[in-house]
N, C-alpha and C positions, 0 to 999 in steps of 0.2 A: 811601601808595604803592599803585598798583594793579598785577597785573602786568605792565604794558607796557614797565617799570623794575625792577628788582631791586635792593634797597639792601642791604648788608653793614658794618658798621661794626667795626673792631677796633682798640678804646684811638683812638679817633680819627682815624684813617684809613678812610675809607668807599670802598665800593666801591659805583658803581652799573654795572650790568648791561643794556644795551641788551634787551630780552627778545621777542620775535618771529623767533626763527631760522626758522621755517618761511618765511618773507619776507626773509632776511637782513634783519633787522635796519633796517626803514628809520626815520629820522626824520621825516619829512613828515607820518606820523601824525598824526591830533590827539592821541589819546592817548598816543600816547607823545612827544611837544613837549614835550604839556603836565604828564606826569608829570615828562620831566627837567627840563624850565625850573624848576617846583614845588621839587622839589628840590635843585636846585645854588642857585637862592635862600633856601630855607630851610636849606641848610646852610653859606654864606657865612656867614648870619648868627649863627649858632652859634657862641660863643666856641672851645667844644669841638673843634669841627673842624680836624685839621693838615693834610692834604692830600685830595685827593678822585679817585680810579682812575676813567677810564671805557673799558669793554670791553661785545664784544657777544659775547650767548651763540649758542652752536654755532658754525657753520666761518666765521662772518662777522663782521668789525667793524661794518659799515652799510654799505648799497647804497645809504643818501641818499634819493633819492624815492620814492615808489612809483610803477612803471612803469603798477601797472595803472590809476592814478587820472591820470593825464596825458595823457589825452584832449583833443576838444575842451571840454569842460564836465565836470573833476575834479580830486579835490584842489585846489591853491591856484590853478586854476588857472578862470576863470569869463567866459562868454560876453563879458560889458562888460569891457573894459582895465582902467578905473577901478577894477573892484572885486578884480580880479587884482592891482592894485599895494595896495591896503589888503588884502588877505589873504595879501596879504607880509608887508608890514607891520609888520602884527598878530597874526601867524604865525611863521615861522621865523624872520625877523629879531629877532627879541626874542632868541632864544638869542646871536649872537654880541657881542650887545649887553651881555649880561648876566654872559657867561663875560670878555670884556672889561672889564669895572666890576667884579669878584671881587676878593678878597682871597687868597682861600685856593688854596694850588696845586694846580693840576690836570693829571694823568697822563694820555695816551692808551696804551693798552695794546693794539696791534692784535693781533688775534687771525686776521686774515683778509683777505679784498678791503675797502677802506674807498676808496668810489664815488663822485662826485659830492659832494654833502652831506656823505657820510660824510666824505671824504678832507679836505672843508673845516672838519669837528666833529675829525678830529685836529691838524688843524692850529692851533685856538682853544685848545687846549690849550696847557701852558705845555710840554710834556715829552712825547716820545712814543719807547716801547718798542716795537717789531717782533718778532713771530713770525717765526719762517726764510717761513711762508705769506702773508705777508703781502702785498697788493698796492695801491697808489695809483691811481688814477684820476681827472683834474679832465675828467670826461667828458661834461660838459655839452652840447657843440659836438656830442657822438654822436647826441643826439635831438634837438637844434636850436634849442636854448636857451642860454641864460650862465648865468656861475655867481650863483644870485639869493641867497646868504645870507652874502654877504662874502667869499666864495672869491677875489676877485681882488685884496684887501685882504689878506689874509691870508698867504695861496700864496707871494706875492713877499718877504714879510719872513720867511719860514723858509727857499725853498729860490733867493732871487735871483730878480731879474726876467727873466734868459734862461732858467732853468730853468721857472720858472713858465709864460712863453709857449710853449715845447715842449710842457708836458704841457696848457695850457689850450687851445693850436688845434689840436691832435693831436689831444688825448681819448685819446692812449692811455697804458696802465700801465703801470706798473714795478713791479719786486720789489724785497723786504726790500732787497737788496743793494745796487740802485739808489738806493732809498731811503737808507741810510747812505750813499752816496757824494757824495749832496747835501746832506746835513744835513738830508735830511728828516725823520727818528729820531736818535736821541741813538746806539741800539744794538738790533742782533738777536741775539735770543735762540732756543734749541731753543722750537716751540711750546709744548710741557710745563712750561716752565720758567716759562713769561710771565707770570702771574698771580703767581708768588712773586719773580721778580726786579722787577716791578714795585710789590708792596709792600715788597720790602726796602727801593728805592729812598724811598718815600716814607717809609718808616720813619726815614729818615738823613734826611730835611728836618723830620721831626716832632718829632723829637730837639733841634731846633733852640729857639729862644725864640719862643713862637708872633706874638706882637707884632712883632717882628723879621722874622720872615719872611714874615708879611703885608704889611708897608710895603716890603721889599724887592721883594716881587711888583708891588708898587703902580708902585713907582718904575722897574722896568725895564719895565712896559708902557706907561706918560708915555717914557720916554728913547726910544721907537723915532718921537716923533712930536716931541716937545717938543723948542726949541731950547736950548743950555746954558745957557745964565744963568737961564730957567725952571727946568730939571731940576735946578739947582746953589740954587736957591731952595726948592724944593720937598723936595730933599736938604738940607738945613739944616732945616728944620721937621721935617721925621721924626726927624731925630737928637734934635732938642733932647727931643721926644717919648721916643726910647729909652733916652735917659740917663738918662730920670727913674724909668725902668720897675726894679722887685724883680730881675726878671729879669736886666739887665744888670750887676749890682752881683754878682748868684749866681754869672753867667759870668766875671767878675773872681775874684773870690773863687776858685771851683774851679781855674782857673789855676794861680793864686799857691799853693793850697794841694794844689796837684796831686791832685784828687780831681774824680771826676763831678759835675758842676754839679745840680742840682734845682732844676727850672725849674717854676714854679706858673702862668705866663700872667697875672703881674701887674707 
């Protein structure tokens, strides 16, 4: 990890830490793409790993691009068209591609304005907690762009397709509050509090039988696209998989024997 990312791991719940507050926090970076892509991939793959927090440090979640690189010729953005669409691509497109194809669940924890980019990296998340500061933005249309990193994928299957066109031809924000009232966040919390209600939370899915609630993740991100006799095929093949698992026989057991299950992730 370099600092562009801050990793924190406790008993298996990781925190990674957007790190450029003096910029709020943009993702567009190479460096910082490429530490988090880096890392949400190698910790996928991590048996170890039960859920994984992403928050940005100081007053911001992510401002999404960098404004100062979004000229005619910067950041991803390059004289010939052709090489603007492969440094999409092969650039920030890989992230929702990748938090997409995960296993392990993932936390947004806004801390602040979450912009553009930003607003569309809480949204790729499975679960997002709000600061009382918190603000949304799908502001792309402000600088005269669309949203290039799946935001318009994304936006409509968290907060509905009218909600999503308000904020997407607008461009403009809403608060934490707003936010809850669409189900753009789960829940607001005092800012103080965020960073510990948000690993409580993941504490209570880690707690869980780790195999179990990777294919559960698996299966509700197929169910928002898949039609049901796939999804009900695909659910049958995981099960047969969980019945066979240590784990599921532990959860039985502590039940029946009304005691705390110990779960090994086998």
């Amino acid at each position: 990890m370099t600092d562009a990312v801050l990793e924190e791991n406790a008993d298996g719940i990781v925190t990674l830490t957007l790190n450029r507050p003096e910029q709020r926090n943009p993702i567009s970076d190479e460096d910082v793409l490429e530490t988090l892509i880096a890392a949400l991939a190698r910790l996928d793959a991590d048996n170890a790993t039960r859920a994984i927090i992403i928050t940005g440090a100081g007053s911001a979640f992510s401002s999404g691009g960098n404004l100062k690189k979004m000229g005619a010729s910067g950041g991803l953005n390059d004289p010939l068209p052709a090489q603007t669409r492969l440094n999409y691509r092969r650039g920030i497109q890989r992230l929702p591609l990748l938090i997409e194809a995960m296993e392990v669940p993932t936390i947004a924890a806004v801390n602040g304005p979450a912009v553009g980019a930003g607003c569309d990296l809480a949204c790729m998340c499975d679960l997002r907690i709000a600061g009382e500061s918190a603000r949304f933005a799908e502001s792309f249309v402000k600088v005269g762009i669309v949203p290039g990193d799946g935001g318009a994928w994304f936006l409509p299957r968290v907060v509905g397709f009218s909600k999503a066109c308000e904020m997407a031809l607008t461009g403009d924000a809403i608060d934490a509050r707003e936010a809850l009232a669409c189900g753009l966040v789960s829940r607001v919390v005092p800012d103080a509090d965020l960073l510990a209600e948000a690993r409580a939370l993941a504490a209570r899915i880690a707690a869980n039988p780790p195999h179990a609630v990777r294919m559960t993740r698996r299966l509700l991100r197929q169910g928002r696209n898949a039609d049901l006799d796939s999804l009900l095929e695909m659910s049958a093949a995981m099960q047969a998989l969980a019945h066979a698992t240590d784990d599921h026989r532990e959860a039985v057991a502590g039940l029946l024997e009304r005691r705390d299950p110990r779960f090994t992730g086998r």
